[in-house]
C-alpha positions in Angstrom: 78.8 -107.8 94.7 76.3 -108.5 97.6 73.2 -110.7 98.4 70.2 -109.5 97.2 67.5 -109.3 100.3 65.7 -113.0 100.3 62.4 -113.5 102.1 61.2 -117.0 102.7 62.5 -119.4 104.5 65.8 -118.7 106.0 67.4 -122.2 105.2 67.8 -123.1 101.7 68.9 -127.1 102.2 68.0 -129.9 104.0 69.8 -133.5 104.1 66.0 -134.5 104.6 66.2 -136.8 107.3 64.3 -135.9 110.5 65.3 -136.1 114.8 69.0 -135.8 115.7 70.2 -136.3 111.9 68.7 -133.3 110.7 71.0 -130.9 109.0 70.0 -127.5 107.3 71.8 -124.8 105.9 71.7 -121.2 103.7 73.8 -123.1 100.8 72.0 -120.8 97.9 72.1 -117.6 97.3 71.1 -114.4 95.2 74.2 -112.1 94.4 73.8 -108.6 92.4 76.0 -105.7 91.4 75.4 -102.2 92.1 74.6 -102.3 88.4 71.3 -104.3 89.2 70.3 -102.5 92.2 70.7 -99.2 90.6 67.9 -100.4 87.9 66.5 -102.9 89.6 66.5 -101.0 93.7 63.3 -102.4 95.5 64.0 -106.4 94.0 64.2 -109.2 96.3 64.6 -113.5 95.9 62.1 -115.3 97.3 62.8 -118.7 99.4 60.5 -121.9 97.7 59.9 -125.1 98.9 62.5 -127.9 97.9 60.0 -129.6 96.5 61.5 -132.7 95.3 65.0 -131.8 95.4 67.0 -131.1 98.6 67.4 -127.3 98.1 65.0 -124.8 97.7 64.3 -122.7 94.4 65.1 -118.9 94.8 62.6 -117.1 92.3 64.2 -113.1 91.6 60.6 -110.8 92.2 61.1 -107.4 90.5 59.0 -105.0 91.9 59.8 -101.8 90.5 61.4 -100.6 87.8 63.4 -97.1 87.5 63.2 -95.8 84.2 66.8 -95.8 82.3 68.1 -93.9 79.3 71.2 -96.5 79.6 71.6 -99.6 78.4 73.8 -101.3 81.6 73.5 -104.7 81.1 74.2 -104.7 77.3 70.9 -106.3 75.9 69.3 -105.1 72.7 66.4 -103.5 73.3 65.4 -103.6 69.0 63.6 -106.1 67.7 
């Protein structure tokens, strides 16, 4: 298991308060097996706003797919 490369914003919390009370931290995370990189090699999470909750969204962007014979992740690929 490892973390999956994240772009965005490097903090991922924020006790929202401003001046000498501000806190931040990298609380979330993206974690893949060498299963998922081996299908999946050039995908990355992207960092989002926190919007209205105090920790940001991580969205998982594919961005290439390698062609596979094997079913790794056991989904049915019949409809």
């Amino acid at each position: 298991m490892e973390e999956l490369i994240t772009r965005g914003a490097w903090f991922t919390w924020t006790n929202r308060r401003g001046g000498a009370g501000a806190n931040m931290s990298r609380l979330d995370r993206v974690i893949v097996n060498a299963s998922w990189l081996d299908v999946f090699p050039e995908s990355e999470a992207l960092v989002h706003s926190p919007g209205i909750s105090d920790h940001c969204s991580l969205l998982v962007s594919v961005l290439h797919v390698v062609p596979c014979k094997k079913n790794l992740f056991g989904f049915s690929t019949t409809g």
